[in-house]
C-alpha positions as CSV (number, residue, x, y, z in Angstrom):
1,X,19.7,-14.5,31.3
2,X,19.7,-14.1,27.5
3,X,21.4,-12.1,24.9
4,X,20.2,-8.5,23.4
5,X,19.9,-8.7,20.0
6,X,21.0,-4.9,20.0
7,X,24.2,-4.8,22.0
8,X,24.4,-9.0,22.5
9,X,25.2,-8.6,26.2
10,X,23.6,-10.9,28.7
11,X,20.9,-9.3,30.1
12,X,18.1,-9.6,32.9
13,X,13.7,-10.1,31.8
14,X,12.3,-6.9,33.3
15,X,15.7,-5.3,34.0
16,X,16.2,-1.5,33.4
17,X,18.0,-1.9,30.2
18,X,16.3,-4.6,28.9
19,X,13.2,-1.4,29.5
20,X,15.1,0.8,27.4
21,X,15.9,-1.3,24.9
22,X,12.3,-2.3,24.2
23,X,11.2,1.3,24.7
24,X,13.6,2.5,22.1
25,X,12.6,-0.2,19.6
26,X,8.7,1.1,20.2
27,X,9.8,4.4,18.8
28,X,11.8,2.9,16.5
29,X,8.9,0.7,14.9
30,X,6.8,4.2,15.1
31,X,9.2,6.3,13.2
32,X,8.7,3.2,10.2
33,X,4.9,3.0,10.2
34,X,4.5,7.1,10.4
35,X,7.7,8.4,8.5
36,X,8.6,11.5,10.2
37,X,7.1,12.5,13.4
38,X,7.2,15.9,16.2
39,X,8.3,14.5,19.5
40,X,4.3,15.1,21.0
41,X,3.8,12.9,18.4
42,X,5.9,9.9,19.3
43,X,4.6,10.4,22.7
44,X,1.3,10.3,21.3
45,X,1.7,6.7,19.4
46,X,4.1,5.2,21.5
47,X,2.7,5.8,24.7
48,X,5.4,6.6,26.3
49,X,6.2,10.1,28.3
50,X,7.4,12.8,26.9
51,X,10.0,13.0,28.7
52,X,11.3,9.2,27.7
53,X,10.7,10.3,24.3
54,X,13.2,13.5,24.5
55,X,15.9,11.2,26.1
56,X,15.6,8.7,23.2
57,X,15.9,10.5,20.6
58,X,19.1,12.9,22.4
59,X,20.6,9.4,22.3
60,X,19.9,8.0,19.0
61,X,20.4,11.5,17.2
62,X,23.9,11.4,18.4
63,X,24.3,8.1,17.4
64,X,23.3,8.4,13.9
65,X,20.4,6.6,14.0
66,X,17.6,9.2,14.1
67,X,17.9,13.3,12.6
68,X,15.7,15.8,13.8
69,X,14.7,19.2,12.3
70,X,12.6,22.5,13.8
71,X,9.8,23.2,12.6
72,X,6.3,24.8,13.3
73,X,3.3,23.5,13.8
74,X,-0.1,25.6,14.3
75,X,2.0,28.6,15.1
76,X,4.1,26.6,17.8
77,X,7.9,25.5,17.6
78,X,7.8,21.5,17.3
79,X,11.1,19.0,16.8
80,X,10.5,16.5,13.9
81,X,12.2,13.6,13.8
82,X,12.9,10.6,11.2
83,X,15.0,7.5,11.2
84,X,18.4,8.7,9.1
85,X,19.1,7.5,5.7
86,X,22.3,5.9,6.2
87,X,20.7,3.5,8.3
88,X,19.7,1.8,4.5
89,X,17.2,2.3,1.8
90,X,14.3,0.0,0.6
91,X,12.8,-0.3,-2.3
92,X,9.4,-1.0,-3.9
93,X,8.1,-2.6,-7.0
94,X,4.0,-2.3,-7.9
95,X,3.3,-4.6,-11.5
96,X,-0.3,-3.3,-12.2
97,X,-2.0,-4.9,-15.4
98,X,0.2,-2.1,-17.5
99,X,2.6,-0.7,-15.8
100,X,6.0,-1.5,-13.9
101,X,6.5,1.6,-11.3
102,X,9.5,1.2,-9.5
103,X,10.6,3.3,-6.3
104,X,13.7,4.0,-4.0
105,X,13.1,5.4,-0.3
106,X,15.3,5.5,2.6
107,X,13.7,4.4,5.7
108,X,12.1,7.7,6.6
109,X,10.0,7.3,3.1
110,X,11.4,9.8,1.9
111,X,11.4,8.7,-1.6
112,X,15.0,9.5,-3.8
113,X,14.2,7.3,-6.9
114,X,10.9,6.8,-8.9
115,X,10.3,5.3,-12.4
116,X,8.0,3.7,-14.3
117,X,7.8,1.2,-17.6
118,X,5.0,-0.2,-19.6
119,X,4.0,-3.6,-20.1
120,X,2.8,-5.7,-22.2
121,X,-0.8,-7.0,-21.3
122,X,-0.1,-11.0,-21.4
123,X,3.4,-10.4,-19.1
124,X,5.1,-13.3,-17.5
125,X,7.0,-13.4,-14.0
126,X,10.1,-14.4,-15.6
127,X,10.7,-11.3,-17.6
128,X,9.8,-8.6,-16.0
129,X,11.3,-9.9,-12.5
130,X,14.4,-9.8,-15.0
131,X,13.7,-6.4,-16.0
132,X,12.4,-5.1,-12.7
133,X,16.2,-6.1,-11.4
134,X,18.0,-4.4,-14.0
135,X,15.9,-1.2,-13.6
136,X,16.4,-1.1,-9.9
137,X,20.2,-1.7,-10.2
138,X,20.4,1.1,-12.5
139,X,18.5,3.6,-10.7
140,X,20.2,2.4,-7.2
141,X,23.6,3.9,-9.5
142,X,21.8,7.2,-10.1
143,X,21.9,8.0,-6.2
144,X,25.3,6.4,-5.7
145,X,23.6,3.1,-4.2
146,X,24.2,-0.3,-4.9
147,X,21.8,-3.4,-4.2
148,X,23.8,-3.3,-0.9
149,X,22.4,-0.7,0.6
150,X,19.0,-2.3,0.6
151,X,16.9,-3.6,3.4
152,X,13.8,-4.6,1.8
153,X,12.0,-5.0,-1.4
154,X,8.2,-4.7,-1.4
155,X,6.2,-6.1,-4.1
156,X,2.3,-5.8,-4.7
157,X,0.5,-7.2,-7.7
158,X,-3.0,-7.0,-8.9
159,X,-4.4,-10.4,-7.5
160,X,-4.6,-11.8,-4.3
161,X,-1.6,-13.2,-3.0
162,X,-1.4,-16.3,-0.4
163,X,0.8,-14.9,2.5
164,X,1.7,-18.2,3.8
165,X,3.4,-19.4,0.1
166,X,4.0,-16.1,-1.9
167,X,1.9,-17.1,-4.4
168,X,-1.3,-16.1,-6.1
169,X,-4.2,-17.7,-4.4
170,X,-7.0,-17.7,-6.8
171,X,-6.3,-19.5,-10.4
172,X,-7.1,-17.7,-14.0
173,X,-6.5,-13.9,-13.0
174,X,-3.1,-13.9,-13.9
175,X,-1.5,-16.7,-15.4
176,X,1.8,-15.6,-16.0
177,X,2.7,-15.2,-12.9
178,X,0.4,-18.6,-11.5
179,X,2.2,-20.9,-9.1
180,X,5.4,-19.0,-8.6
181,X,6.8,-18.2,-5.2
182,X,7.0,-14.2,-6.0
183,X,9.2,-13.0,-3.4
184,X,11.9,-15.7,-3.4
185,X,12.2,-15.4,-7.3
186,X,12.6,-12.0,-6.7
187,X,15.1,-12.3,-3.9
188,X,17.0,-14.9,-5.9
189,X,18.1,-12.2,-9.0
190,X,18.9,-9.0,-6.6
191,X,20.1,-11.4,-3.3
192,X,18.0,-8.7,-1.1
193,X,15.2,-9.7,1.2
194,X,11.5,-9.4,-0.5
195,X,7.8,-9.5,0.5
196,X,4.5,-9.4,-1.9
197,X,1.0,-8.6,-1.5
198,X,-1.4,-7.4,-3.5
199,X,-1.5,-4.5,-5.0
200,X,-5.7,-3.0,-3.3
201,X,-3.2,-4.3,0.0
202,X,-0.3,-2.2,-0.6
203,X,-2.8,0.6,-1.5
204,X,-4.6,0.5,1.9
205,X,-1.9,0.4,3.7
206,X,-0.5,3.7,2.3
207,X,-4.0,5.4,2.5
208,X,-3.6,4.4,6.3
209,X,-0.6,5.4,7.1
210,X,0.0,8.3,4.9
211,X,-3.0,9.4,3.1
212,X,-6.7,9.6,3.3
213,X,-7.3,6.9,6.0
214,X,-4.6,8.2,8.5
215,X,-7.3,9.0,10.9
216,X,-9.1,6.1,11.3
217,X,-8.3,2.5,13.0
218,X,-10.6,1.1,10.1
219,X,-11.4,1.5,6.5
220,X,-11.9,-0.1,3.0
221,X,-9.4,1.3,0.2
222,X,-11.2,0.2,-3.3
223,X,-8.6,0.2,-6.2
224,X,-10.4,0.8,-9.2
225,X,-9.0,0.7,-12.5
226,X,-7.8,-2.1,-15.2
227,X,-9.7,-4.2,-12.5
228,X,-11.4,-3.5,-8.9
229,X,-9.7,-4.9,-5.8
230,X,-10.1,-3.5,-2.3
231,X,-8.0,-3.7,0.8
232,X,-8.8,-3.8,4.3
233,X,-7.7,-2.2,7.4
234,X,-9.2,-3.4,10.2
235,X,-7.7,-2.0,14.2
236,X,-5.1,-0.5,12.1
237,X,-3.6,-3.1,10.1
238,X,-3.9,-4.8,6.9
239,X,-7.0,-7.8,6.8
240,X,-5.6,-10.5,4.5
241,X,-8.3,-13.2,5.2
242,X,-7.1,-17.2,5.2
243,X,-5.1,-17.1,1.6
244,X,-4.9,-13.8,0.8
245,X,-8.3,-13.3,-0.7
246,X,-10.4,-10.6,1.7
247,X,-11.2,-7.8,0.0
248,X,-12.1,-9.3,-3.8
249,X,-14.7,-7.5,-4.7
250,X,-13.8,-7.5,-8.3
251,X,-15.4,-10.7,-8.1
252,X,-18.3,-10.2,-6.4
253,X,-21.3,-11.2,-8.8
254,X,-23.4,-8.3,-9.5
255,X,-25.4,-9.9,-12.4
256,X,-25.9,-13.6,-12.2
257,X,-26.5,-13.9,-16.2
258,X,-23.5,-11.3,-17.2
259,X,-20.4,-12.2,-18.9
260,X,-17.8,-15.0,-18.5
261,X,-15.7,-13.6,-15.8
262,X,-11.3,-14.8,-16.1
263,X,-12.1,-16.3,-12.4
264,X,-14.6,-18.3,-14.0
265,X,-17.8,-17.2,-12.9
266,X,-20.4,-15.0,-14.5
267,X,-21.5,-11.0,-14.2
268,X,-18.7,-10.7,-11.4
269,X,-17.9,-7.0,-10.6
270,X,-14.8,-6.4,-12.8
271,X,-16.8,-7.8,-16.0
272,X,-19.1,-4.8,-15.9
273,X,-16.9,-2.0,-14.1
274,X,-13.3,-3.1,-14.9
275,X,-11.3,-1.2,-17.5
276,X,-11.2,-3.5,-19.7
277,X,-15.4,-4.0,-20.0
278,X,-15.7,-0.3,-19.8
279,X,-13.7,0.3,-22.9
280,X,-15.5,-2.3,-24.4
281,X,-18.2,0.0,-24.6
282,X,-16.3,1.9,-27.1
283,X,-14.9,-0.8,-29.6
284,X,-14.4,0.7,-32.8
285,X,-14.2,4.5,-31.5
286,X,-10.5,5.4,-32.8
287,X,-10.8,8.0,-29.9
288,X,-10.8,5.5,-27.0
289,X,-8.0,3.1,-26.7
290,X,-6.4,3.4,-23.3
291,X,-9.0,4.0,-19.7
292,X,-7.4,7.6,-19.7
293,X,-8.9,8.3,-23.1
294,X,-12.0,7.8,-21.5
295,X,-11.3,9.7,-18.7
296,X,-10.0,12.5,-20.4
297,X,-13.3,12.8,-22.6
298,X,-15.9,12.4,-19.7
299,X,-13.4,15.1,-18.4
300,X,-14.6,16.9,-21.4
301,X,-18.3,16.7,-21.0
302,X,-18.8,13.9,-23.4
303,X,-22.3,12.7,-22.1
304,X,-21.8,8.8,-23.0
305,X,-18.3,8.3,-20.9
306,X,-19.8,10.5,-17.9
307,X,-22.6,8.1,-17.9
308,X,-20.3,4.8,-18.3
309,X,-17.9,6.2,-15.6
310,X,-21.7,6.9,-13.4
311,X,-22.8,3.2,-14.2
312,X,-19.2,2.0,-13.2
313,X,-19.7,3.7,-10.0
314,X,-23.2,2.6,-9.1
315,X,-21.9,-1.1,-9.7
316,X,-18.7,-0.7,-7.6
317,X,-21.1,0.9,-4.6
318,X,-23.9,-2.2,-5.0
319,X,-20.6,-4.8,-4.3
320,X,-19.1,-1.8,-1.9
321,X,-22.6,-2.3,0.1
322,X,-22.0,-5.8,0.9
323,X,-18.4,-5.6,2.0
324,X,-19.6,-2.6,4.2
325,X,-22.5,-4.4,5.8
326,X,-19.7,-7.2,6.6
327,X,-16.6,-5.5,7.5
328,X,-18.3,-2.3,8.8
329,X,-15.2,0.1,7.9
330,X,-15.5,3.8,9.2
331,X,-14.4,5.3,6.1
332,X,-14.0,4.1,2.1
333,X,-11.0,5.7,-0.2
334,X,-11.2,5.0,-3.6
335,X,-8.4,5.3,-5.5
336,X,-6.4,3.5,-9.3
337,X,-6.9,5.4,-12.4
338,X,-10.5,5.1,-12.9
339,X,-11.4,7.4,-9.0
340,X,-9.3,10.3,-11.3
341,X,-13.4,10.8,-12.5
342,X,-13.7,12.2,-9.3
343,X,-17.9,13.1,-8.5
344,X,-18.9,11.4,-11.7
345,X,-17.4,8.1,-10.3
346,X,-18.2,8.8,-6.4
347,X,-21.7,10.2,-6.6
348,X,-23.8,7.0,-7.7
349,X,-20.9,4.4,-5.4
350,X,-22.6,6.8,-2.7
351,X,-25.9,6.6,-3.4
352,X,-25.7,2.6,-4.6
353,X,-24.1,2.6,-0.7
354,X,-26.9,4.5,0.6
355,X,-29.9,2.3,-0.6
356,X,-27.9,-1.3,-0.3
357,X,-25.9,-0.8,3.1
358,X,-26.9,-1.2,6.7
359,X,-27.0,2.2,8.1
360,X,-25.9,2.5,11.6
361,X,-26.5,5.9,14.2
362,X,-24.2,7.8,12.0
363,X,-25.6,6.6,8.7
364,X,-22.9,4.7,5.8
365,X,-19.1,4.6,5.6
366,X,-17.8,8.1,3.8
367,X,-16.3,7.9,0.3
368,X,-13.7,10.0,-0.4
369,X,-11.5,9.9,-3.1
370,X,-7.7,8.8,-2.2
371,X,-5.1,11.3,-1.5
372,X,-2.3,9.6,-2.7
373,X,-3.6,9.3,-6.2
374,X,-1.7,6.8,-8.9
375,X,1.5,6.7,-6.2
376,X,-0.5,5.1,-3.4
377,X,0.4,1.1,-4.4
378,X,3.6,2.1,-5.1
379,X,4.3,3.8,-1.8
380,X,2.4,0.8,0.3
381,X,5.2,-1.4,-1.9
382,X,7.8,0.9,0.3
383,X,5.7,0.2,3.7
384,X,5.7,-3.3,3.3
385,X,9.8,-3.3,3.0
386,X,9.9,-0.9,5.9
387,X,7.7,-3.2,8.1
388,X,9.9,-6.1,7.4
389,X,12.6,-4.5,8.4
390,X,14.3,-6.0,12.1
391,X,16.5,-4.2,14.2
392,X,19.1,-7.2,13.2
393,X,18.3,-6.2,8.9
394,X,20.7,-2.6,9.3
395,X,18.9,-0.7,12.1
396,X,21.6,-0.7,14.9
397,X,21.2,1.0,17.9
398,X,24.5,1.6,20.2
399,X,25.1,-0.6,22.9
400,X,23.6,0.5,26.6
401,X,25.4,1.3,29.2
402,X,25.2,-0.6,33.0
C-alpha cells in the first residue's frame, strides 16, 4: 500500500483507482503538451477509448479542472477541451542577443500577457534577471495576478545551456551570463519555480508542438538570426546531447581559414552567416544598422542584400547538410529574424542540402519556413514551464471515490 499523491489515500499497485488516477493524469499531461484538444483527439494521443476519455473529462469539467467548448471541425460537431485557467498561470522569459520578450499564459497556452524590451548588446545576468522580475510583476498586476499564481517560469537563452547545472556549457559566447546557475538566480528574486534552455531548444519545441513540426515525431528547427542555433526533436522530444550542446551548428566550421570565431575557433558558421558578420558587409552604409534594415531592403529588391541573405543561406544549408546526414530529421523549420527573407534565404539552404546531404528513398529533409515566426522561442519558454509542471505544483484533481 502507498499514498496517492492526488487524493493521499492508501491505495492498492494495479487497483481500479490507482487505473483512473494514472489514466486521468495521461490526459492531463496531453492537454499541457497540445493546449486544447477535441475529445477524438485525446483518444487519439492518449490512447485511451473514447469512451474513458468522455468520462474523464465529465468528471474533471465539473470539478473545475478542465472547460470544454463546441465547436466544428470539417463540417462535424467536435467538443474541445483545455485545462482551466484557474488551475494557475506560467510564465516565459526568452533573452535573445537584443531583446527581452516576456510572456504570461495560463496552462492551456492561451497567452494573456506579452511584452518585450531592448537590450543592450554586452548585458549581464544580474541586471536584467533584475529587470525581467520587475516587468513580470508588473504585467502579472495588469491581469489581476500576482507572482502567486504562478506555476513555472521558463527561460531560454541564445547558448547552449548544461541541463544537469543550469549553466552555459560552452565558454566565450556569452560572458555575462558565464558560470551562473540561471534558473535558481531567477527563482531566487520572484520565489517561483524556473527551468532554462536554450533558446534554438525552446524554438523547436514550439514548432513541434504548435507550429510547423506538429506533424512529425522528428525534425531540426534552425534559429537564424543575431546568431544560428538549431534544436532537435528526435521521437518527439527535445535532443539536448551530454551538456546541452547538440544542435550548435553556429559553430560548425565552414571555412577552415575564416575569421576568429567568440568560441574560439576559426570560419565557424555564425562568423560568416550570423547577423552580426552579415551587417558587416555594410559598414559605413548609414542605411543598414539593425538585421531588419537589411531585410527590409532585400525586401525591396536591393540586389546586394538579396545576394548576402542567398550566400547566408547556402552556408547555413552546407552546416544543415551535415547535421541532416547525422541526425536524419524528417523535416527542417527555419525560423529567428533572418528566415523573415523567406525564398531568398530558403532556396540556396535547399539546394546547399541537396548537393551536400545523403539522400535517402524520399530524397532530403523539407525546409520550410517556421509558422510561429519571432513568437516561437518565446512560446517554447511557456512549454518548458508547462512541462515542469506536477500534479503536486497546482493541478489538483478531486479525490476518487471507493
Amino acid at each position: 500500500m502507498y499514498p496517492s499523491p492526488v487524493t493521499g489515500r492508501q491505495r492498492t499497485p494495479g487497483s481500479q483507482t490507482s487505473l483512473r488516477e494514472a489514466n486521468r493524469a495521461r490526459l492531463v499531461d496531453s492537454l499541457k503538451q497540445h493546449g486544447r484538444l477535441t475529445q477524438v483527439e485525446l483518444a487519439g494521443v492518449t490512447g485511451l477509448s473514447p469512451a474513458t476519455v468522455s468520462n474523464i473529462v465529465k468528471e474533471l469539467s465539473a470539478s473545475g479542472v478542465l472547460t470544454t467548448t463546441a465547436s466544428s471541425r470539417s463540417g462535424r460537431r467536435a467538443v474541445e477541451v483545455a485545462l482551466a485557467r484557474q488551475l494557475g498561470l506560467v510564465a516565459g522569459l526568452h533573452f535573445s542577443s537584443r531583446h527581452l520578450r516576456i510572456a504570461i499564459s495560463d496552462v492551456g497556452r492561451a497567452v494573456v500577457a506579452e511584452n518585450h524590451v531592448p537590450l543592450a548588446f554586452d548585458h549581464r545576468h544580474d541586471r536584467e534577471l533584475d529587470r525581467a522580475a520587475l516587468l513580470l510583476g508588473d504585467m502579472l498586476d495588469s491581469v489581476g495576478a500576482s507572482l502567486d499564481d504562478v506555476l513555472a517560469v521558463g527561460i531560454a537563452l541564445p547558448v547552449p545551456i548544461d541541463q544537469s547545472t543550469g549553466m552555459i556549457s560552452a565558454p566565450g559566447l556569452m560572458r555575462g551570463w558565464e558560470g551562473v546557475p540561471i534558473a535558481e538566480d531567477f527563482e531566487q528574486r520572484v520565489q517561483r519555480p524556473a527551468i532554462v534552455d536554450s533558446d534554438a531548444n525552446a524554438g523547436a519545441l514550439a514548432e513541434h508542438r504548435q507550429g510547423a513540426a506538429r506533424d512529425v515525431s522528428s525534425a531540426a528547427y534552425v534559429r537564424a538570426g543575431h546568431t544560428i542555433g538549431a534544436g532537435l526533436i528526435l521521437d518527439g522530444r527535445v535532443f539536448h546531447g551530454t551538456r546541452g550542446k547538440a544542435g550548435q551548428i553556429g559553430h560548425v566550421t565552414i571555412d577552415e581559414n575564416g575569421p576568429i570565431c567568440r568560441c574560439g575557433s576559426r570560419g565557424c558558421l555564425d562568423t560568416l552567416a550570423g547577423g552580426p558578420a552579415l551587417m558587416e558587409l555594410f559598414r559605413g552604409d548609414p542605411r543598414m544598422q539593425r538585421l531588419r534594415d537589411l531585410l527590409a531592403q532585400a525586401d525591396a529588391g536591393d540586389a546586394s542584400c538579396r545576394r548576402v541573405i542567398a550566400d547566408a543561406g547556402r552556408h547555413i544549408g552546407i552546416a544543415l547538410a551535415n547535421l541532416c546526414n547525422i541526425v536524419d530529421p524528417e523535416l527542417v523549420v527555419v525560423g529567428g529574424e533572418l528566415a523573415q527573407a523567406g525564398e531568398t534565404l530558403l532556396a540556396p539552404m535547399r539546394h546547399a542540402l541537396e548537393r551536400s546531404a545523403l539522400a535517402g528513398a524520399a530524397g532530403v529533409p523539407d525546409i520550410v519556413q517556421g509558422a510561429l515566426e519571432s513568437r516561437a522561442e518565446l512560446l517554447g519558454c511557456l512549454s518548458l514551464a508547462i512541462d515542469s509542471i506536477g500534479v503536486g505544483d497546482g493541478i489538483r484533481f478531486p479525490a476518487v471515490a471507493g
